[in-house]
C-alpha positions, -999 to +999 in steps of 0.1 A: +515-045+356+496-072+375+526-093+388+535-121+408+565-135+420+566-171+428+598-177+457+598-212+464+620-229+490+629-257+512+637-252+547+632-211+542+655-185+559+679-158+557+679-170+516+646-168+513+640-134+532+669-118+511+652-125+479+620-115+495+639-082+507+653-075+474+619-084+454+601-061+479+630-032+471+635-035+433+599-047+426+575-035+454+544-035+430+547-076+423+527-095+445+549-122+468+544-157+473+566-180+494+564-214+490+577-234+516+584-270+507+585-295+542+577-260+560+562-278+595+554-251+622+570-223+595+597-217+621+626-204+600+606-185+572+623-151+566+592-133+550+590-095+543+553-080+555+529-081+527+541-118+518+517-148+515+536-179+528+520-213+513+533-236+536+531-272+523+534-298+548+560-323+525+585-317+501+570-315+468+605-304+450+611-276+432+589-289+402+557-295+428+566-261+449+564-241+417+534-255+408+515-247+438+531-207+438+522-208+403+488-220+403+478-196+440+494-164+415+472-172+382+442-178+405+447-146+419+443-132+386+484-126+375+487-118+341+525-126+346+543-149+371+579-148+383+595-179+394+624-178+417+648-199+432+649-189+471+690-177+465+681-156+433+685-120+438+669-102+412+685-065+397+665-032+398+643-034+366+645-073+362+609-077+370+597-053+343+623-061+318+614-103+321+573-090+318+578-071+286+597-106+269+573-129+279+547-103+263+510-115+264+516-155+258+550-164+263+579-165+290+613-154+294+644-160+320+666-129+325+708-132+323+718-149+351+751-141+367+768-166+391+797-195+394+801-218+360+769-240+352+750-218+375+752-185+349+729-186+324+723-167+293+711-196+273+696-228+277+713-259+251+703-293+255+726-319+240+707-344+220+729-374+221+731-378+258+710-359+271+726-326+290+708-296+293+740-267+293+743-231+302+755-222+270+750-178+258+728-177+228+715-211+229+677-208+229+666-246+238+653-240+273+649-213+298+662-215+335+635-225+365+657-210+388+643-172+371+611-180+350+586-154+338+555-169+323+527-154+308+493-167+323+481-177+286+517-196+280+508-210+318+472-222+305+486-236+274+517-257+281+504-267+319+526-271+348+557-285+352+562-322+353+565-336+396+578-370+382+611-346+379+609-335+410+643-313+410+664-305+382+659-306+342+618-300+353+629-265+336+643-281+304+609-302+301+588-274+300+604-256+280+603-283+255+569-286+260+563-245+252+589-249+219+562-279+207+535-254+214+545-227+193+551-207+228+583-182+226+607-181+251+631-150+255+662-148+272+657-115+279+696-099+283+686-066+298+671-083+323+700-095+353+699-117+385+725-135+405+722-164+415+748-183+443+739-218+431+723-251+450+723-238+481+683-255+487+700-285+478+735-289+489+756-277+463+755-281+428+779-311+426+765-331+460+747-363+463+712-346+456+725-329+425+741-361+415+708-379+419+684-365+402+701-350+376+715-387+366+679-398+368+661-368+356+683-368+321+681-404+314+644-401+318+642-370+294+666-383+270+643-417+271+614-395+257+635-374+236+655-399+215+636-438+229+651-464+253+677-475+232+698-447+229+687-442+270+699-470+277+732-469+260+739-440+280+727-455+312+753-479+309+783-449+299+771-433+330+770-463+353+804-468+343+817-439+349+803-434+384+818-472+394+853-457+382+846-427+407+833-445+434+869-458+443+884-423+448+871-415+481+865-376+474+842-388+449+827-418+460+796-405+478+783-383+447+790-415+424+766-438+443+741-412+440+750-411+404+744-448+403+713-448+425+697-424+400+703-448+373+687-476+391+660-457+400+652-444+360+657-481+353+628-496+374+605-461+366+610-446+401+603-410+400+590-384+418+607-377+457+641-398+460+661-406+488+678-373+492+680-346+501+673-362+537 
């Protein structure tokens, strides 16, 4: 099994070294690569010995940090790549079980255990606005945050899409793969946990907010035109303007809002946050 697994991070530590730890333990014949977005002087990186650390010297995002792990692993001659969030922890057998879905030319996520809209066994992404849902069973899109792909599905769909930057860059490419012809497995014998945000402040803060907003607008712009985008631009502006005056909420609204601005006037790419 030539194997890879992709770890990629932002401001690397004690997550990043545990998922290291843990690939090292349940998976010691896959290859590890760190990616360390905004990395600096590397102080802070938590890597296991045997570990290549790519330390890039901005933040490129998860969509840009993936691409750079992935592209080292497939030059390196992987037949298979594992992508990982840095707080995944993946389960004895994971790595094995997620190679055998993907098979020669596809790619697969494993069942994902963790809080609500974190847990996945099932990718579904809601036409009329736009969200891309945890749902079980639903077989629209895999999850970035555990990825196995196939070096011919990697060749053949290309990599993800650094307009995204963070968030839904998983639901493109899988699109992407489904126009291909390229199956995607949600391989239920294979298990990871994952805690949830924690490279990006929490699943419901200002970052999440952001490009989320921005990220599904744009998606839903390409998936149903700039009408329908639009309309929903508006229904989400609103929304977030109603929040804004409850003061609990207010700061994740304006993010809201600033990601709707920025879709509107075709900003993409790095954002304003994190910070």
């Amino acid at each position: 099994m030539s194997v890879a697994a992709v770890v990629v991070a932002w401001r690397a530590g004690e997550r990043a070294g545990a998922c290291l730890a843990r690939l090292a333990d349940v998976a010691p014949g896959a290859r590890r690569i760190l990616v360390d977005n905004e990395a600096g002087d590397g102080t802070g990186v938590e890597a296991p010995d045997g570990t290549v650390v790519l330390r890039l010297t901005d933040n490129r995002g998860f969509a840009g940090g993936a691409n750079a792990g992935l592209e080292l692993a497939f030059e390196e001659d992987a037949a298979h790549a594992v992508l990982l969030n840095d707080d995944v922890l993946v389960e004895l057998g994971c790595v094995e079980a997620l190679v055998a879905a993907a098979g020669d030319a596809g790619a697969a996520s494993p069942r994902i255990d963790g809080p609500p809209g974190v847990a996945f066994a099932g990718g579904e992404l809601e036409l009329q606005r736009g969200f891309g849902r945890h749902v079980d069973g639903a077989r629209d899109y895999l999850s970035g945050a555990c990825l196995c792909i196939a070096r011919a599905a990697w060749e053949r769909v290309g990599p993800f899409d650094e307009e995204l930057f963070l968030y839904y860059e998983d639901v493109e490419w899988s699109l992407r793969a489904r126009e291909l012809g390229v199956p995607l497995t949600v391989a239920l014998d294979a298990r990871a946990s994952h805690s949830g945000g924690a490279s990006s402040g929490g699943e419901q803060g200002e970052t999440w907010a952001y490009y989320s907003t921005r990220n599904r607008l744009w998606l839903l712009e390409r998936q149903q035109g700039t009408r329908a985008a639009r309309r929903e631009a508006v229904r989400t502006s609103v929304r977030a303007r109603v929040r804004a005056v409850q003061s609990a909420r207010r700061a994740v609204a304006r993010a809201k809002l600033a990601g709707v601005r920025d879709w509107s006037e075709h900003r993409m790419g790095r954002g304003p946050w994190p910070e």
